[in-house]
N, C-alpha and C positions, 0 to 999 in steps of 0.2 A: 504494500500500500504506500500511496506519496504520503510524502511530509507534512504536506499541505492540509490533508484531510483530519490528522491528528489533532491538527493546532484550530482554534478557534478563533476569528476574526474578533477582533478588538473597536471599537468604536468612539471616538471622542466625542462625547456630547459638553458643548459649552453651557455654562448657567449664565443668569444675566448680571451676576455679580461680577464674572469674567472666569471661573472659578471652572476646571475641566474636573470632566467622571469618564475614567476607563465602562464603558460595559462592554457587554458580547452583542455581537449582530442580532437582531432579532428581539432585543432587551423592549421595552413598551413602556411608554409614559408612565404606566401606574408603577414601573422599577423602578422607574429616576426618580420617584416620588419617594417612595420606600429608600431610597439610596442617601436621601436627604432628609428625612424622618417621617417618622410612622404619624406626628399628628397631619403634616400636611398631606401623607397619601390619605388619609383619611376625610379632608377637605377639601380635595382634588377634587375637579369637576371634569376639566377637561386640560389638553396640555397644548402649547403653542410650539412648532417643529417650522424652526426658518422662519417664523412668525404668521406662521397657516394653524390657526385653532384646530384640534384635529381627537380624536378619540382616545381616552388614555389606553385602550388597552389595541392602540394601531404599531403595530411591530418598525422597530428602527431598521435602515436597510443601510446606509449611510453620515459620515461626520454629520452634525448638526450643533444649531444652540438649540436651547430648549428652556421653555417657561413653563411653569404650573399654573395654571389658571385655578383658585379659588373661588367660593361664593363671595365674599366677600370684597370682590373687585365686579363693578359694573357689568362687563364682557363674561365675566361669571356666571350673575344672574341673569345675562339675557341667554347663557346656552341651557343654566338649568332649565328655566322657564320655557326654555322650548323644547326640550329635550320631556319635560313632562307632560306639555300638551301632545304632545306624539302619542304618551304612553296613555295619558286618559283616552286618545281618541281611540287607541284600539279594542278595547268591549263595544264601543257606540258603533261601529265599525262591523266588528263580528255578529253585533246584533241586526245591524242594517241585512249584513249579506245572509246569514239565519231567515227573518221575515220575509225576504226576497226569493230562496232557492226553495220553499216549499210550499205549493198553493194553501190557501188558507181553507181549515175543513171546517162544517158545521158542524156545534156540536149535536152528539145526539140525545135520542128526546130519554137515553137515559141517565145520562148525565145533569140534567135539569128536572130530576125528579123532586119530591118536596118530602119531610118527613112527615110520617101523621099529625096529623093535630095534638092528638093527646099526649106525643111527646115534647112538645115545646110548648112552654107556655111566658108567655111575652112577660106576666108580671107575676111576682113568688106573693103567692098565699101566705099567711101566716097558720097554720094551724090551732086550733085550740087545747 
């Protein structure tokens, strides 16, 4: 086998501090996150690569800088905030396409049946 296949590509990703991280190819925003501490992968939202906002868990292929995007910065809450109306839309969504793929039936007349009278009684007696 070559040499080559042994060894694992090395990656330089810069911070915006100026500040370089060794990772391995293929490393993903939520690493660099993790590589810089566990509170801010935890408040990662999303990550900036060459300053394209981009999915923290999109695999590095090449050198880059690299930003963490927090909620707490602007550009933050506008990807949460979108990023959730996506996820609410999809029940509304799966329910649209449900209503739509199966003709609607009547029901039948026995399902609209009624219990007797003398089991329901709208207002409780008191006994004596």
């Amino acid at each position: 086998m070559s040499q080559n296949l042994d060894q694992q590509v090395t990656l330089t990703v810069t911070l915006p501090d100026g500040t370089t991280k060794p990772l391995p190819a293929g490393s993903t925003g939520m690493d660099i996150a993790l590589e810089i501490g566990r509170r801010l992968a935890r408040e990662a939202v999303a990550i900036k690569i060459d300053g394209k906002a981009v999915d923290l868990s999109a695999p590095l292929t090449a050198d880059c800088t690299a930003e963490i995007i927090t909620f707490d910065s602007p550009e933050g809450k506008e990807i949460f905030w979108h990023s959730a109306s996506h996820i609410m839309h999809m029940p509304l969504k799966n329910c649209s396409r449900a209503q739509n793929s199966a003709p609607a039936r009547p029901l039948s007349r026995a399902s609209t049946t009624t219990l007797p009278q003398n089991t329901v009684s709208p207002k409780r007696t008191s006994e004596p």
